[in-house]
N, C-alpha and C positions, 0 to 999 in steps of 0.2 A: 607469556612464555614464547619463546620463539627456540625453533628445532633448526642447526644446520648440519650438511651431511660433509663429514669429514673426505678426502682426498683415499683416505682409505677403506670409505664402503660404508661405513656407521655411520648414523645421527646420534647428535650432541644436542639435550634439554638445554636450556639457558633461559635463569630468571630473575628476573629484576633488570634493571635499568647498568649497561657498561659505557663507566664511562674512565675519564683520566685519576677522578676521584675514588672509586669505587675499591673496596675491597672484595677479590673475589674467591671463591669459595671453590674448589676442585675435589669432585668424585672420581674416583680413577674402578675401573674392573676390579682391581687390586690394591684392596683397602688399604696396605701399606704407603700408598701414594699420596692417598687424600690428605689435604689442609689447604690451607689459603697462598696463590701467587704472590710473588714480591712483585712482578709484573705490571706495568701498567695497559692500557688495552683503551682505543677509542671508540671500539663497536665490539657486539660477540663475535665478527667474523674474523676478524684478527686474533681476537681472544682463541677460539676453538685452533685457528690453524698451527698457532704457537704451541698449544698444550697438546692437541693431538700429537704435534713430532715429538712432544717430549715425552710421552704416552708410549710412544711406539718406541721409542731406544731404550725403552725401559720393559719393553715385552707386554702392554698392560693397553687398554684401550679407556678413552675420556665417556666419561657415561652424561657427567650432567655438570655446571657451572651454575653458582648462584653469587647475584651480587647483592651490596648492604644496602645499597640506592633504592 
């Protein structure tokens, strides 16, 4: 597991292995958000900074990322 803290205050779980392969798996605060990115992502730190914004223009904070790796 690896934990990164979002630009806006929060840490984000992340688990499994992100890679360009991976399917990744998005928890939002606001379960209406959750399911999987079309996105692809070469580390979680890319991963969290993308879905955090998209988190936040959405009212809703990223709680946790899991990949199929």
């Amino acid at each position: 597991m690896t934990t990164i803290k979002t630009k806006y205050g929060y840490s984000v779980d992340c688990f499994g292995d992100c890679n360009e392969d991976a399917v990744i798996f998005m928890c939002f605060d606001d379960e209406v958000y959750d399911g999987h990115t079309e996105s692809t992502f070469n580390n979680w730190r890319s991963a969290v900074k993308e879905l955090a914004e998209y988190a936040h223009r959405n009212g809703t904070e990223l709680v946790q990322l899991e990949s199929d790796e």
